[in-house]
N, C-alpha and C positions, 0 to 999 in steps of 0.2 A: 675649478675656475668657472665663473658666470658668464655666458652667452652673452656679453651685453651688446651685440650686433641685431641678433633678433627683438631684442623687447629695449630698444634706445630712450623709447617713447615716454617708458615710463620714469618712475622716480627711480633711483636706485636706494633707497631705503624701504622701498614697499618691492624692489625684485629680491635684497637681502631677506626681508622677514619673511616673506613669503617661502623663500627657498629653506631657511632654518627654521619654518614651521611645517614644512614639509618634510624635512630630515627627523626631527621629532616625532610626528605622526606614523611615518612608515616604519619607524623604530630603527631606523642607521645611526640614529641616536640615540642611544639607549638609554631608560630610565637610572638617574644616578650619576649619569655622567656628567661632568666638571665639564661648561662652557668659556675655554678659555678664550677671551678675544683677539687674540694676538695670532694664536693658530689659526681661528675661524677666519680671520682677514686675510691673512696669506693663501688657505686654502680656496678662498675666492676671488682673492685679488682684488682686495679693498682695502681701505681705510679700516681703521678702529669706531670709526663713527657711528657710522651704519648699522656695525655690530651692536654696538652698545644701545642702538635708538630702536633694535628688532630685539632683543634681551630683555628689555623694559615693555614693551608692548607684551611680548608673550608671558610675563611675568603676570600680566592684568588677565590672562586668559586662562593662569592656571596650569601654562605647558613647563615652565619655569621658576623654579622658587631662587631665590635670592637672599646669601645669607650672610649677616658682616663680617665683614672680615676675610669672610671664606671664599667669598664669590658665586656663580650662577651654576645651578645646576639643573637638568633634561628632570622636572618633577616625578617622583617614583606613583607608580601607579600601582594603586589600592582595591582590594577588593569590594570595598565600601562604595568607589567611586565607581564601579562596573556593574554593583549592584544597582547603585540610583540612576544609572543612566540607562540599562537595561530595563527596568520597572519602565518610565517615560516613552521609550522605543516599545515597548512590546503595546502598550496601550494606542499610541500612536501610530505604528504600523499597521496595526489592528482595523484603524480605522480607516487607514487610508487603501487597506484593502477591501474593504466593503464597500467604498466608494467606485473603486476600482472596476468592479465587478462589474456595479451598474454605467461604467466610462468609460472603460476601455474599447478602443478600437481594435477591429478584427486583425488589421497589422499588426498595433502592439501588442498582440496575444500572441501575434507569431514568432514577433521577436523576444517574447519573455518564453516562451515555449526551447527556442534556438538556445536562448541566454542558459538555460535550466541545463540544455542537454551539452551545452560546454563547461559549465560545469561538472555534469557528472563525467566525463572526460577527462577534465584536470584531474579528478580526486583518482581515477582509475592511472591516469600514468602518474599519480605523484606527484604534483608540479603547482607548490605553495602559491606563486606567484599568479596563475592564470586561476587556482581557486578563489583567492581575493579579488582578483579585477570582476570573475563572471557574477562572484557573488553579490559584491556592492553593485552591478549594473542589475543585476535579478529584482534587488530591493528598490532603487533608484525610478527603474521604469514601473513597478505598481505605486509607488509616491508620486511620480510624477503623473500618472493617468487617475488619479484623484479630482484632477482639474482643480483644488482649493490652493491657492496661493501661499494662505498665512499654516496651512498643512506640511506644502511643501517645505516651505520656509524654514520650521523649529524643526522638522524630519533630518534636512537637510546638517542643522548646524550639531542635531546628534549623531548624524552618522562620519561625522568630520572625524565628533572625539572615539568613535568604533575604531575608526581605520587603523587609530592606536594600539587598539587592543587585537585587532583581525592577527597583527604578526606573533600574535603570542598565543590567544588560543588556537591558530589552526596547528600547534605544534600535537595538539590532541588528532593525531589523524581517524580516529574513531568518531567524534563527533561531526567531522566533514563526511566520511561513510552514511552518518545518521541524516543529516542534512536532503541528500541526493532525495528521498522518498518526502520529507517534509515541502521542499518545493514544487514536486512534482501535485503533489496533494494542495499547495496554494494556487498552482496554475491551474489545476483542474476545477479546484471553486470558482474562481475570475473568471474563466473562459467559459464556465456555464449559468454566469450569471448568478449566481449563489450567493448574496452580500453576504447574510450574517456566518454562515460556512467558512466563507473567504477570513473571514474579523479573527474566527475562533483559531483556524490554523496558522494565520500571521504574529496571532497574538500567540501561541503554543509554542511556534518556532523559536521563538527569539527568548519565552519565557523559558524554554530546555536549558539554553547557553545559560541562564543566569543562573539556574539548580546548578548547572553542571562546574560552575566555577563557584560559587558557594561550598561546594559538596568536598571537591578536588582543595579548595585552596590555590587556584592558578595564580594568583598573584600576593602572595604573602613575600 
C-alpha cells in the first residue's frame, strides 16, 4: 500500500510509475514476470488506471514489454543489454573520473574514502543490500565531483538501468571480494590527483563486470 499522506502533492500516476519502476529496477519484480493490473491496484490501493497509465510509460522505456493478448510483462534481461550498457558506463565513468581527480574536494575524498571502506564492510559481513547502496554512492560521488552537468546527466540515467542488474550479479560473491582493491586503487588515483590514472582504473572496473558476465553467461 502507497503512503499517499507523505507525497499528497503529487500526481498519483507519477507516485504509481515511479513506485513500479522501482520494484522493477531493484528486481522485486523480477524479469519475466506477468504485470497483472488488478493485483498491482489492490497491492497499492488504486484504481486500474494508474496501473495501466505507468505500464504504458515503462513500456517506452524498455523496463516492460507488452504482448497481445498475453499482457504486460517485467522485460527479461539480456546479456546483450548489459554488455551495451557497460561498454557506455566504463568509457563514461572513465571520464568522469579523470575529471574527478582534478575536482574533487578534500571533503569529497573523504567521504568517497569512508564510502570504499563500508563497502569493504558489507562484503566482509555478507550483506548484499548495504554492498549495493555503498557501491552505487562510491560511483555517484566521483560522477558527481566531475562538476559537468550533461556528464552527470547520461552517468546518471545509466546507472538507473545498473541498479537492475546490481541485484543479480552481486550473487557472484567473488567479484564483490574483487571490487574491494579496485576501488580502493580508484580513490587513490582521485585523491592524488592522477587524471589519466584515475580514467584507466574507472574504466578497468566496470570493463571486469562486463568480461565477467560475458564469460559466466549471468543472464542467459
Amino acid at each position: 500500500m502507497l503512503n499517499f499522506d507523505i507525497q499528497s502533492h503529487r500526481p498519483l500516476r507519477e507516485i504509481v510509475y515511479e513506485e513500479l519502476r522501482n520494484l522493477i529496477l531493484t528486481g522485486k519484480i523480477k524479469p519475466g514476470t506477468r504485470m497483472m493490473e488488478i493485483e498491482l491496484a489492490e497491492d497499492m490501493g488504486v484504481s486500474r488506471t494508474p496501473i495501466r497509465e505507468a505500464i504504458r510509460k515503462l513500456e517506452k522505456e524498455g523496463l516492460v514489454v507488452i504482448e497481445p493478448r498475453k499482457g504486460a510483462y517485467a522485460s527479461e534481461v539480456s546479456i546483450k543489454d548489459m554488455e551495451d550498457i557497460l561498454e557506455v558506463r566504463a568509457n563514461l565513468e572513465g571520464l568522469a573520473a579523470y575529471y574527478a581527480a582534478e575536482r574533487m574536494t578534500e571533503a569529497e575524498k573523504t567521504v568517497l574514502a569512508e564510502t570504499s571502506e563500508k563497502f569493504k564492510q558489507a562484503v566482509i559481513e555478507g550483506n548484499m543490500a548495504d554492498m549495493i547502496t555503498t557501491d552505487t554512492k562510491f560511483h555517484h560521488l566521483i560522477v558527481e565531483s566531475s562538476r559537468n552537468n550533461h556528464l552527470i546527466h547520461m552517468v546518471e540515467q545509466l546507472q538507473e538501468l545498473v541498479l537492475r542488474f546490481r541485484y543479480i550479479y552481486y550473487k557472484d560473491f567473488k567479484r564483490a571480494e574483487e571490487m574491494i582493491p579496485e576501488h580502493k586503487r580508484i580513490y587513490e588515483e582521485i585523491a592524488n590527483g592522477n587524471g589519466a590514472n584515475a580514467r584507466f582504473e574507472a574504466f578497468n572496473h566496470i570493463d571486469k563486470l562486463k568480461d565477467m558476465i560475458m564469460e559466466d553467461g549471468h543472464f542467459k
